[in-house]
C-alpha positions as CSV (number, residue, x, y, z in Angstrom):
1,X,86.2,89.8,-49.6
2,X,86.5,86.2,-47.8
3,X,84.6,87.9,-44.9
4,X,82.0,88.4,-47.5
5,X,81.9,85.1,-49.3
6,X,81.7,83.5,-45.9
7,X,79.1,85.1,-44.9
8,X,77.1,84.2,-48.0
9,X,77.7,80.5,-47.7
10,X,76.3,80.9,-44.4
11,X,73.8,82.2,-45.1
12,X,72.8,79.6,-48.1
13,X,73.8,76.6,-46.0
14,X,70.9,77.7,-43.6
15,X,68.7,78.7,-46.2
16,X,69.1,74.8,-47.5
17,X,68.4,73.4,-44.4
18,X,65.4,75.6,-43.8
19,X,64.0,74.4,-46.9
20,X,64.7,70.8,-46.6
21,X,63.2,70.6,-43.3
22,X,60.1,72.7,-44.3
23,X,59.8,69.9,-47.0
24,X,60.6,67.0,-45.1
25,X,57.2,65.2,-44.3
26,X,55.8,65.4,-40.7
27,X,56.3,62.1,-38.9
28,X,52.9,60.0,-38.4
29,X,51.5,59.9,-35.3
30,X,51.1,56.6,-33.7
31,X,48.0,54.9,-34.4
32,X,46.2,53.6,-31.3
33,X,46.1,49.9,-30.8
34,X,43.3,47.6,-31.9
35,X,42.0,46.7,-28.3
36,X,40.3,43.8,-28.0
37,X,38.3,42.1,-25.0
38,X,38.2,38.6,-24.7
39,X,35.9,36.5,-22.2
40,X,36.3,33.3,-21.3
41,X,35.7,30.9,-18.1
42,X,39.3,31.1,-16.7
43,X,38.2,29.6,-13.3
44,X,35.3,27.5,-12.7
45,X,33.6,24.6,-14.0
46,X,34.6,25.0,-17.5
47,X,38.2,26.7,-16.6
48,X,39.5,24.2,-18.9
49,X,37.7,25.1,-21.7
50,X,38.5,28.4,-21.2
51,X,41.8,28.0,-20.9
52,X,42.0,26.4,-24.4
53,X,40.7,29.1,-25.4
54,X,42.7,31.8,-24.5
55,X,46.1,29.7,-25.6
56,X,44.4,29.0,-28.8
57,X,43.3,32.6,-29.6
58,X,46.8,33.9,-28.6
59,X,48.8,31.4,-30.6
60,X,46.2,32.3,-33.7
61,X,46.9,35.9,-33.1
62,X,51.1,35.5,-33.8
63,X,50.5,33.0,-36.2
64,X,48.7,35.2,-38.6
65,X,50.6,38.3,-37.7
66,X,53.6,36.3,-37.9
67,X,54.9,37.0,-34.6
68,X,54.2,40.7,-34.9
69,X,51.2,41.2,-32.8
70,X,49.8,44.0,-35.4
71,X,47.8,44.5,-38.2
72,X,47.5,47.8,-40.7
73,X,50.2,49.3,-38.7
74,X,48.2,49.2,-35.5
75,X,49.8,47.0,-32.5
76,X,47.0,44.3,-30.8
77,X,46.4,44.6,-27.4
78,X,44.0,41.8,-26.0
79,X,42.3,42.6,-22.1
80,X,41.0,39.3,-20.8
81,X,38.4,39.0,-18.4
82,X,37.2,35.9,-16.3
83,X,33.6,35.0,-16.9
84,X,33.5,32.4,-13.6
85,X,30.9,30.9,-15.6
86,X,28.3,32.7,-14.2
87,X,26.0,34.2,-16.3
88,X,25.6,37.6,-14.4
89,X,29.5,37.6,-14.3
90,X,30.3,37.6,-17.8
91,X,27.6,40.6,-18.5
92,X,29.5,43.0,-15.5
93,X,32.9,42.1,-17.0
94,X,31.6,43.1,-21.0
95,X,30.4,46.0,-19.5
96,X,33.6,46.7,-18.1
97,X,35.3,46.1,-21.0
98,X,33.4,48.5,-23.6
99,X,33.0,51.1,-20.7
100,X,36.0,51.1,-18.7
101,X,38.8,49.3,-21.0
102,X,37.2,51.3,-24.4
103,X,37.3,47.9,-26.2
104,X,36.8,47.8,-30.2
105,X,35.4,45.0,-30.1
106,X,34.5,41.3,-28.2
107,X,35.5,37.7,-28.4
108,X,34.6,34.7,-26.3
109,X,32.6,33.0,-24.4
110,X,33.2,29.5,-23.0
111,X,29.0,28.4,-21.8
112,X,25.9,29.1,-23.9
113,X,24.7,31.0,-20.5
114,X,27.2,33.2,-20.3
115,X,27.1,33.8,-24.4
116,X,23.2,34.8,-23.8
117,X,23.8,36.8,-20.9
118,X,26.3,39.2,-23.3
119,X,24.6,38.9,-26.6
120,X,22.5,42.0,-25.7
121,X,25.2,43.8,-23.6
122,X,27.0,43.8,-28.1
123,X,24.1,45.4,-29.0
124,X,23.5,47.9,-26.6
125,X,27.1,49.0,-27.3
126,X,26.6,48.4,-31.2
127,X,30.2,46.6,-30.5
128,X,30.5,42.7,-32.6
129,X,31.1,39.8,-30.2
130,X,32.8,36.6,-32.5
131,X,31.5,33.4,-30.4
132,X,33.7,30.6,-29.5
133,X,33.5,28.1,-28.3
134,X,29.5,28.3,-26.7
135,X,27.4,26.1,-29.3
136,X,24.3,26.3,-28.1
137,X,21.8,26.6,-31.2
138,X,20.0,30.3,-29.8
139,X,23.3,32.1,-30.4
140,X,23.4,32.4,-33.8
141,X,19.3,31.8,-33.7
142,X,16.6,32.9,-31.3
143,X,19.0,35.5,-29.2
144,X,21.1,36.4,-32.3
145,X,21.4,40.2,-32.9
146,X,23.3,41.8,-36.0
147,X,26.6,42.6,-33.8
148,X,26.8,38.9,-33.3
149,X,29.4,36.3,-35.4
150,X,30.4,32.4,-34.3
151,X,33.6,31.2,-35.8
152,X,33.0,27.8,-33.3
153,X,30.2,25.2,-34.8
154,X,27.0,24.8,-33.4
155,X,25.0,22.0,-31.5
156,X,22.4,22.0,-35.0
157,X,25.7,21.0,-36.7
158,X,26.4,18.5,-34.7
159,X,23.0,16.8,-34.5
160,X,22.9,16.5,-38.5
161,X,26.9,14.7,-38.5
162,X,25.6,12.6,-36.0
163,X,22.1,12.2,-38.1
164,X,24.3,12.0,-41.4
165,X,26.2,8.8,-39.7
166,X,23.9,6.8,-38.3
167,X,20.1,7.4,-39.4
168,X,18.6,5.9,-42.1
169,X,15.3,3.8,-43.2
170,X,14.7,1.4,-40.0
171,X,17.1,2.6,-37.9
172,X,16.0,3.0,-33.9
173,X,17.8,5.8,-32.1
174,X,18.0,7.1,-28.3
175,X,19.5,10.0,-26.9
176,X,21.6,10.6,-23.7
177,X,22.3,14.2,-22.6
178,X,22.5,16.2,-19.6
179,X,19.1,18.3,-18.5
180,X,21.0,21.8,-19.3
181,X,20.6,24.2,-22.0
182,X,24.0,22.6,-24.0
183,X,22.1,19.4,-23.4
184,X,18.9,20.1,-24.8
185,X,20.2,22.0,-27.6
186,X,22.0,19.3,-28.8
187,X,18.7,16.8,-28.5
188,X,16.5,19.2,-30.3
189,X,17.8,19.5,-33.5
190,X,19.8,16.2,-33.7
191,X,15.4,14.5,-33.4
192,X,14.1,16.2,-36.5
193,X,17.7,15.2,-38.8
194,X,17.3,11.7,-37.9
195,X,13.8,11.3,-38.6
196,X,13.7,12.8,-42.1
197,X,16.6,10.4,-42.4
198,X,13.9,7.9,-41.9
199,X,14.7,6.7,-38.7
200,X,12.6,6.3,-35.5
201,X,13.6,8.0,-31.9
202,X,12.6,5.7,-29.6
203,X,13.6,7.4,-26.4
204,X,15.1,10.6,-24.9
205,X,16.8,10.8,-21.1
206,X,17.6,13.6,-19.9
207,X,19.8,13.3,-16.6
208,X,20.3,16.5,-14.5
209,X,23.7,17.8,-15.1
210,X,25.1,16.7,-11.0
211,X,23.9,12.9,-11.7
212,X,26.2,10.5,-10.6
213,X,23.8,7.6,-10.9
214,X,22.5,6.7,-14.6
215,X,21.3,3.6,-13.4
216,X,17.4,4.3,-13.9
217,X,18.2,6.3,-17.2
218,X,20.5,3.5,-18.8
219,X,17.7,0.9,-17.9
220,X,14.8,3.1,-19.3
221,X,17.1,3.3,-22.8
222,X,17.6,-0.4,-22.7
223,X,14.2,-1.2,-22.7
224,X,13.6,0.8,-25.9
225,X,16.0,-1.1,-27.5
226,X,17.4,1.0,-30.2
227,X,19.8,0.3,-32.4
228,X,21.9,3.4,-31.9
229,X,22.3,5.4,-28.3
230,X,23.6,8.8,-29.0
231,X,25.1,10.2,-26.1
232,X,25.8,14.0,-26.1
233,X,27.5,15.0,-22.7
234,X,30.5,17.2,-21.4
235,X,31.8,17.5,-17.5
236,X,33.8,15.6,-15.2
237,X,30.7,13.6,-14.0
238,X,29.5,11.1,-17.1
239,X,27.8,8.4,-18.0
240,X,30.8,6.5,-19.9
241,X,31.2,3.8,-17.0
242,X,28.1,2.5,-16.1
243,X,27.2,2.0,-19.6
244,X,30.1,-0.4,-19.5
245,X,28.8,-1.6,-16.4
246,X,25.6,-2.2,-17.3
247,X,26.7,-3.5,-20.6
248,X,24.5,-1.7,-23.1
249,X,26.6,-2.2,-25.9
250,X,26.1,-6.2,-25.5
251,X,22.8,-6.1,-25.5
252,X,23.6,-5.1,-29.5
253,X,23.3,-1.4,-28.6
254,X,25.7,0.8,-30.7
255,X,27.0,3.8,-28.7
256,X,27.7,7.2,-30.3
257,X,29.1,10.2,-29.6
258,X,30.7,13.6,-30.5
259,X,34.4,12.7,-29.3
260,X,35.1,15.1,-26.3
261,X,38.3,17.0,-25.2
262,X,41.6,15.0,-24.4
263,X,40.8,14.8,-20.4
264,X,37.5,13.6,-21.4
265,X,38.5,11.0,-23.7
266,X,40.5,9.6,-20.9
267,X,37.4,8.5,-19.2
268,X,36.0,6.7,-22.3
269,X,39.1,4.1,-23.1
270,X,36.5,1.2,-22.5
271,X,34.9,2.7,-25.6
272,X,37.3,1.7,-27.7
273,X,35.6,1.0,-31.3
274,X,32.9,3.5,-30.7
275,X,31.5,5.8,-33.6
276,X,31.1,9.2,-34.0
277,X,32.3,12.4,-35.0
278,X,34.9,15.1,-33.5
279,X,34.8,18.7,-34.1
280,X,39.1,18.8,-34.0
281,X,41.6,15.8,-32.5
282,X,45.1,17.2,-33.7
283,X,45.9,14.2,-36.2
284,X,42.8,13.9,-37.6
285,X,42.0,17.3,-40.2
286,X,43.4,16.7,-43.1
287,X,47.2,18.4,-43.3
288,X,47.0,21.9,-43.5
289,X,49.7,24.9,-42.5
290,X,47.9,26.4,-39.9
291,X,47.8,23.1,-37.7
292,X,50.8,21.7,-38.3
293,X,52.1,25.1,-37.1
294,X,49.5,24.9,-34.0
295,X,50.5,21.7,-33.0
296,X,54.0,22.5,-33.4
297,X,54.0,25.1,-31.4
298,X,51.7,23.9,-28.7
299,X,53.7,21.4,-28.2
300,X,57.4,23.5,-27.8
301,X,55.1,25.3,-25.1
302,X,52.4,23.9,-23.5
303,X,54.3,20.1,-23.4
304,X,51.1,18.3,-25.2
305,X,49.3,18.8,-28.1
306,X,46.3,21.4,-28.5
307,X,43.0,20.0,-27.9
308,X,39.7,20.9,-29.1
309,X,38.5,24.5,-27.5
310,X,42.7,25.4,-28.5
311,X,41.8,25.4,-32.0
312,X,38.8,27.1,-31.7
313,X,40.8,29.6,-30.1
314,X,42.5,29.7,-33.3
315,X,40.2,30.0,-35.7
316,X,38.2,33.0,-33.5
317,X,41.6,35.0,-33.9
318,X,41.8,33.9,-37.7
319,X,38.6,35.3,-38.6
320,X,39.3,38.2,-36.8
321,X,42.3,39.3,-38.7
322,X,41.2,38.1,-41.7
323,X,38.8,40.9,-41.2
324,X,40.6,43.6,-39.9
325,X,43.7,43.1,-42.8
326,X,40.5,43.8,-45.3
327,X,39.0,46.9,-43.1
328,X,42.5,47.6,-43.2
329,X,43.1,48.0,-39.4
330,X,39.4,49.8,-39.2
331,X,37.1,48.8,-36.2
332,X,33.9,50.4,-37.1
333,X,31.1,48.1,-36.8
334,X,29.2,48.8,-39.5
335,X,32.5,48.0,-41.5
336,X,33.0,44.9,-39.4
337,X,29.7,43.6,-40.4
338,X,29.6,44.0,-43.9
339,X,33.5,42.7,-44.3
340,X,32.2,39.7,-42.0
341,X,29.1,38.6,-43.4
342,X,30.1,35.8,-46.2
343,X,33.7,36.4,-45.2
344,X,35.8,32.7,-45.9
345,X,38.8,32.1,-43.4
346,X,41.2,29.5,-42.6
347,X,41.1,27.7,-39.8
348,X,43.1,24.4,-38.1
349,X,40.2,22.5,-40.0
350,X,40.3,23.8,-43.1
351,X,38.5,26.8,-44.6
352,X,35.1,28.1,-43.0
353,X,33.2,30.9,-43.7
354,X,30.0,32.7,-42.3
355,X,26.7,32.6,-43.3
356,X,25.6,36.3,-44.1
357,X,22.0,35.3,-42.5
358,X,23.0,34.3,-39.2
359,X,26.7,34.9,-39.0
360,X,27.1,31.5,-38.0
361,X,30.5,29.6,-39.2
362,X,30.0,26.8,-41.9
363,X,32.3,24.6,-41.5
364,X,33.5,20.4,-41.9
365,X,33.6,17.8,-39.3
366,X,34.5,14.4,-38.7
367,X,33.5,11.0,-38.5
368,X,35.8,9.1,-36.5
369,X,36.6,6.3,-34.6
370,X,37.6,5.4,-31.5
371,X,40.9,3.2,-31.3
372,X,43.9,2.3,-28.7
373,X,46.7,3.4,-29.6
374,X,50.1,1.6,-27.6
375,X,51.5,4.5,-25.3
376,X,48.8,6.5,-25.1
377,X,46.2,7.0,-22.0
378,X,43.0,7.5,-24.1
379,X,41.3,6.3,-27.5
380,X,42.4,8.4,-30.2
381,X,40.1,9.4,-32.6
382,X,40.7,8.2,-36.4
383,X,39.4,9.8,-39.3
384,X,37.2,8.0,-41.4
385,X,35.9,10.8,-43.7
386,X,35.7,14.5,-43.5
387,X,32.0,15.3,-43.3
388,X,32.0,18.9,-45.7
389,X,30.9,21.9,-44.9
390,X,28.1,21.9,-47.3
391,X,26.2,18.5,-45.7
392,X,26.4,20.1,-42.4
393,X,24.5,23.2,-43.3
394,X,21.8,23.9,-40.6
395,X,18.6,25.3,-40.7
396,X,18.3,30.0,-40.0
397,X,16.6,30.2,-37.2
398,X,17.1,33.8,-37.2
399,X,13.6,35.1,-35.6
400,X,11.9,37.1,-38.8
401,X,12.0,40.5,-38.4
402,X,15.3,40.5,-36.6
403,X,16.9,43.6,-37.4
404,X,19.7,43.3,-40.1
């Protein structure tokens, strides 16, 4: 009879089990990471740039997963690729990336030219590209395809904070800026902006981008005698010096400028008092929680604070989470498009969000100026007002027809 009984028992011990484990549910398989290829100019002329970059899209990447490097349940895995900047280059390394590396999706570049050259290489692949830091104007205008979002601003913006801080009824302006795409592109839009303002351009130089003599072009602007010389220029090789030398600004010439990267702004300290505006100085955005964490954390790292093309690194990986926590981890690009267009996201300058026309990033800026500050070996820029997204609204220059 215990024989029995045992037997029984048994027999219902296994029975449970069975059924337990036939109801248990099957464990999820692991969901493949988001992969994501990222080009930037990590040697070359603009290595510092792109190095920025790639710190600040990193550090934006743990800050908004909180240190997790996921989002939906789907780990992050970031291939980076070095553009050289060379136009040519950065196409054969997108390539590479969607064909070889099976990327979701693309972010980058440092140069205009190198942002051109990949533009179609998105669209071929039906695969978005977010832009940062390249500004020129034709990204988000005449080569602008559907795939294609900036978080960074572009030169347009910048011509109408300059416009917005200097021009007005009477007012004679020049410009100064290197004979290269980024150059031009900052000239051309910054003319029209001024002149509804109601002021008059009385000259334009353009020096080619190797010049290390600005003697004949300094002269040519002093003899137009404007009241206001707006210099656009980027590059070890400037023209900061011999307009000291050739003292332009006592011959009651104002200068003006977008304030450059920290290494840059070492070369201007006999600037000191100049005008202008910055697209991001660490101290100058009004306090916010992503860049006190940024410069935080830059800081603990890196030894120095984050400079310029750091936070635009940040804001390009804000954006892109933002996105993907509302796709819910979900790459399509179809999806991608319609979560991105109009989408607002934070950003170490405060909120931005893109225009569903172009895709381009609307955004603030920042008239500054330039001051000396005891222990430290360039003029820092100090806010004077935070130029709102809404003033700095450029014109679509979308070409019509351009498929949506």
């Amino acid at each position: 009879m215990k024989r029995k009984l045992l037997g029984v028992t048994v027999v219902l011990v296994l029975l449970t089990t069975l059924l337990f484990t036939g109801c248990r549910p099957a464990a999820r398989p692991e969901q493949p990471p988001i992969k994501i290829g990222a080009l930037a100019s990590l040697s070359g002329v603009l290595q510092d740039y792109g190095t920025q970059f790639r710190r600040g899209f990193e550090l934006g990447l743990e800050f908004m997963t909180e240190g997790k490097m996921e989002v939906a349940g789907r780990k992050i895995q970031v291939i980076w690729e070095d553009t050289t900047t060379v136009p040519a280059v950065a196409r054969e390394r997108a390539i590479k990336l969607l064909t070889q590396d099976k990327v979701d999706l693309l972010v980058g570049v440092t140069s205009s030219a190198d942002a051109i050259a990949v533009l179609p290489v998105a669209q071929e692949f039906k695969r978005i590209i977010i832009v940062e830091p390249a500004a020129a104007d034709v990204i988000t205008g005449m080569f602008w395809n559907r795939y294609v979002f900036r978080t960074g601003r572009n030169t347009a913006q910048d011509a109408i904070a300059m416009a917005d801080i200097v021009a007005k009824p009477g007012v004679k302006v020049a410009t100064l800026a290197p004979d290269t795409a980024f150059g031009r592109a900052g000239v051309t839009p910054f003319v029209p902006q001024a002149l509804a303002r109601g002021a008059t351009v009385v000259a334009q130089e353009f020096a080619p981008v190797a010049t290390t003599d600005f003697t004949p072009h300094i002269l040519r602007l002093i003899a137009a005698d404007p009241d206001y010389l707006y210099v656009i220029w980027a590059g070890a090789n400037n023209p900061w010096r011999q307009l000291v030398e050739l003292d332009v600004r006592g011959k009651g010439i104002n200068i003006v400028t977008g304030a450059p990267e920290i290494a840059a702004l070492r070369l201007m300290n006999d600037m000191v008092g100049m005008r202008g505006f910055t697209v991001y100085y660490h101290t100058v955005p009004p306090t916010n929680p992503m860049n006190d964490w940024l410069i935080k954390t830059h800081q603990q790292r890196f030894g120095s604070p984050p400079d310029i093309f750091t936070s635009g690194g940040m804001a390009n990986a804000a954006a892109l989470i933002t996105a993907l926590r509302k796709t819910e981890g979900k790459t399509d690009s179809e999806l991608l498009i319609s979560t991105l267009r109009g989408m607002q996201f934070d950003s170490p300058t405060g909120r931005r969000h893109f225009r569903s026309e172009d895709h381009q990033a609307i955004q603030p800026l920042f008239e500054i100026t330039l001051e000396a500050v005891p222990g430290v070996d360039h003029p820092v820029p100090k806010l004077v007002r935070v130029i709102s997204a809404e003033r700095l609204t450029p014109p679509v220059t979308v070409p019509t027809g351009a498929p949506r």
